[in-house]
C-alpha positions as CSV (number, residue, x, y, z in Angstrom):
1,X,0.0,0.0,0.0
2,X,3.0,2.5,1.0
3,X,4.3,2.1,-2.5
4,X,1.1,2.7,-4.6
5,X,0.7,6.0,-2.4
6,X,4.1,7.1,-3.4
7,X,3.2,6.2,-7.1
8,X,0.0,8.4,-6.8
9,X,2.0,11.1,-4.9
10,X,4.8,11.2,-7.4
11,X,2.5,11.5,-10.5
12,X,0.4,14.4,-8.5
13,X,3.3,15.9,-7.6
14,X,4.6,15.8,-10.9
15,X,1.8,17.2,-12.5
16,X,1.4,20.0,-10.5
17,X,5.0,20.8,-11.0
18,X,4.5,21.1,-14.8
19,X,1.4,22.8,-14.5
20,X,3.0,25.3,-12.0
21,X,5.9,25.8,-13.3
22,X,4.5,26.3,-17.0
23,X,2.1,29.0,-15.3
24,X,4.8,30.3,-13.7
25,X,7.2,30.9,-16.5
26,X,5.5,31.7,-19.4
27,X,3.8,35.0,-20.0
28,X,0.4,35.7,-20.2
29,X,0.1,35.5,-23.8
30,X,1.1,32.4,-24.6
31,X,-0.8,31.1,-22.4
32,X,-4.0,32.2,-23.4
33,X,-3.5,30.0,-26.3
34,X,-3.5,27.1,-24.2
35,X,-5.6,28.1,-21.2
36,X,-8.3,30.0,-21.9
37,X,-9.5,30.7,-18.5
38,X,-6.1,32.7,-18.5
39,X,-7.2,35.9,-19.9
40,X,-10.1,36.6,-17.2
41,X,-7.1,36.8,-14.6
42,X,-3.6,38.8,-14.3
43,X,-0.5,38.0,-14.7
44,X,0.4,38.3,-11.1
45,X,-2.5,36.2,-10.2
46,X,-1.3,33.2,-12.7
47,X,1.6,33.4,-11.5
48,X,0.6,32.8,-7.9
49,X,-1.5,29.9,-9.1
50,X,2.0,28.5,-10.6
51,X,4.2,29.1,-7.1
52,X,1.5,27.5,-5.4
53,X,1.0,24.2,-7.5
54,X,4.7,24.4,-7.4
55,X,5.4,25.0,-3.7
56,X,2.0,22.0,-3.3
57,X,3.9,19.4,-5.6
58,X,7.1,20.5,-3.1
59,X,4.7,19.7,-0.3
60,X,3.4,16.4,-0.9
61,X,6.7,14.8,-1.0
62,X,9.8,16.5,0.3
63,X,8.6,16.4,4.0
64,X,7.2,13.2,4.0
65,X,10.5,11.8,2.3
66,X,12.7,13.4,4.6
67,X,10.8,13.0,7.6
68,X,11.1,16.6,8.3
69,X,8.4,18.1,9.6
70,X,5.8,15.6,8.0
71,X,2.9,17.4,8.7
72,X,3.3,19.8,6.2
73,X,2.3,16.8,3.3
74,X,-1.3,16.9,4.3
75,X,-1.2,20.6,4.7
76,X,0.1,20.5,0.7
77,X,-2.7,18.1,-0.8
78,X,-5.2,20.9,1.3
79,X,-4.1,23.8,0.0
80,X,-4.3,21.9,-3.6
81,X,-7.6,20.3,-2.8
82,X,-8.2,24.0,-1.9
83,X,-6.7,25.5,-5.6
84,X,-9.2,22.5,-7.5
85,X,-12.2,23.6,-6.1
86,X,-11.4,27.2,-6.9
87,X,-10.4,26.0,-10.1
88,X,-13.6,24.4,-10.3
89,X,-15.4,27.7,-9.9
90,X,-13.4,29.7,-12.3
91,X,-14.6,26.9,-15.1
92,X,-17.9,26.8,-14.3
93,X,-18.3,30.6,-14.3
94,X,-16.4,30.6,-17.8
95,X,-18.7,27.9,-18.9
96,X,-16.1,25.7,-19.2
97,X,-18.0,22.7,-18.4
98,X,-15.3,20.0,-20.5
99,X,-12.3,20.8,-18.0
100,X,-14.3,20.4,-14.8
101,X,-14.2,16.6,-14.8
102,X,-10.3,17.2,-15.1
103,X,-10.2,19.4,-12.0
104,X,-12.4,17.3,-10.0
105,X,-10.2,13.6,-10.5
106,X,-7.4,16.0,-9.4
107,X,-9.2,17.2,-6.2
108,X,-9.9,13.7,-5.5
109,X,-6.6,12.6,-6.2
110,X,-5.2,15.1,-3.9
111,X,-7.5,14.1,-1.0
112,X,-6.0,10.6,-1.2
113,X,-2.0,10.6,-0.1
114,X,-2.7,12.3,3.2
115,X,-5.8,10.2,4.0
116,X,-3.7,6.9,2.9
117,X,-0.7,8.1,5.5
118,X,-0.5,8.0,8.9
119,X,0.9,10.4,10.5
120,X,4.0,10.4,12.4
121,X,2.7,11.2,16.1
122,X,0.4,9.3,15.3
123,X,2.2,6.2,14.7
124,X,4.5,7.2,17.6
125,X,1.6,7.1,20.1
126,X,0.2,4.1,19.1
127,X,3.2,1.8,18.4
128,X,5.7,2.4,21.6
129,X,8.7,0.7,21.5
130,X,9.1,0.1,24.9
131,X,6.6,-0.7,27.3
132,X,4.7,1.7,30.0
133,X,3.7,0.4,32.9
134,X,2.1,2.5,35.2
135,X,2.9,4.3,39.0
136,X,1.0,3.4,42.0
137,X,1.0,4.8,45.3
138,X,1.5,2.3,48.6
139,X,0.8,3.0,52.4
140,X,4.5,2.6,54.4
141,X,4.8,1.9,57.9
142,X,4.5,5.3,59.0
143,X,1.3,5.5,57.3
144,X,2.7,7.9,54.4
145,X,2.4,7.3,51.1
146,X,5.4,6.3,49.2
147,X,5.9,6.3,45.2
148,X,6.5,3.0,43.8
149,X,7.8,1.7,40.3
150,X,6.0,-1.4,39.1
151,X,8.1,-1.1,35.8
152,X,11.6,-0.4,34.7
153,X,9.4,3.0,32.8
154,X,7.3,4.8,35.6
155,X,6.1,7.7,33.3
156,X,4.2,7.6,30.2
157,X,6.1,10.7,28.4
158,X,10.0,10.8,31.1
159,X,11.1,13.4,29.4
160,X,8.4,15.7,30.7
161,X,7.3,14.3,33.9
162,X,9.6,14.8,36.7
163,X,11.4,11.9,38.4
164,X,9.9,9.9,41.3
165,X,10.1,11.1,45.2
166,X,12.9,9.3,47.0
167,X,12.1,6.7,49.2
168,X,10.7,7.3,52.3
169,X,12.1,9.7,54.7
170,X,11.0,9.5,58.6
171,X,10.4,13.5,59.3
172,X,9.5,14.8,62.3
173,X,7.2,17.1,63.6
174,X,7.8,20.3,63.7
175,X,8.0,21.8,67.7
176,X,5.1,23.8,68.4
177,X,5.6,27.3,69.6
178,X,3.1,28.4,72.8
């Protein structure tokens, strides 16, 4: 399954990048030609559309290769679900009708890598490597209660809980002052 959602992520990506960086690049004339939705718009705002299906094909598969900061694949495939459905509305308004089927397998496509990928925390939570057992609390014999390990790991998440109370101190009473 991991492999097929790379294939689908790779062609996605791929697409977008052409797409982006054929709106990005060529001037608004020439594109006319090809798109005709592109002379209701500027040239500024094509070329946003092209950095953003760029920096989206970027999105869906540099973080999630390298691990770093993962969550910014699903955020990708929103933000070019987000660019379909506006899409969408530009072609309908145009009466455009023959390139919405297009934009709509392309919405859908995006929707799938995230949804087919499990995120990183939450793999980490679910699958521990090590085992947490949990604290309990016992009476000692001067009726205190003493912290107790029933584990060789105490705490759920050590590296933010503090470490355990020592073991039992007798303290005495303080005098009282008359």
């Amino acid at each position: 399954m991991n492999i097929a959602v790379w294939i689908v992520s790779g062609l996605l990506a791929a697409a977008y990048l052409f797409a982006g960086t054929n709106k990005a690049t060529r001037p608004k004339d020439k594109l006319v030609d090809s798109l005709p939705w592109a002379e209701d718009l500027s040239p500024a705002t094509i070329k946003f559309v092209g950095i953003m299906e760029i920096l989206g094909a970027i999105g869906l598969i540099l973080p999630w290769l390298t691990g770093i900061a993962a969550v910014l694949t699903p955020l990708a495939a929103t933000g070019l679900v987000i660019l379909q459905m506006l899409a969408i509305i530009v072609h309908l308004r145009r009466h455009e009708a023959k390139v919405v089927p297009m934009n709509t397998i392309l919405l859908l496509v995006s929707c799938s890598p995230p949804l087919r990928r499990d995120p990183p925390l939450h793999r980490a939570l679910i699958h521990r490597s090590s085992k947490v057992e949990p604290c309990r609390l016992s009476a000692t014999a001067g009726g205190r209660k003493a912290h107790q390990k029933d584990g060789p790991r105490a705490h759920a998440w050590p590296q933010l809980s503090p470490p355990g109370p020592p073991d039992a101190v007798p303290v005495e009473p303080l005098p009282r002052w008359s």
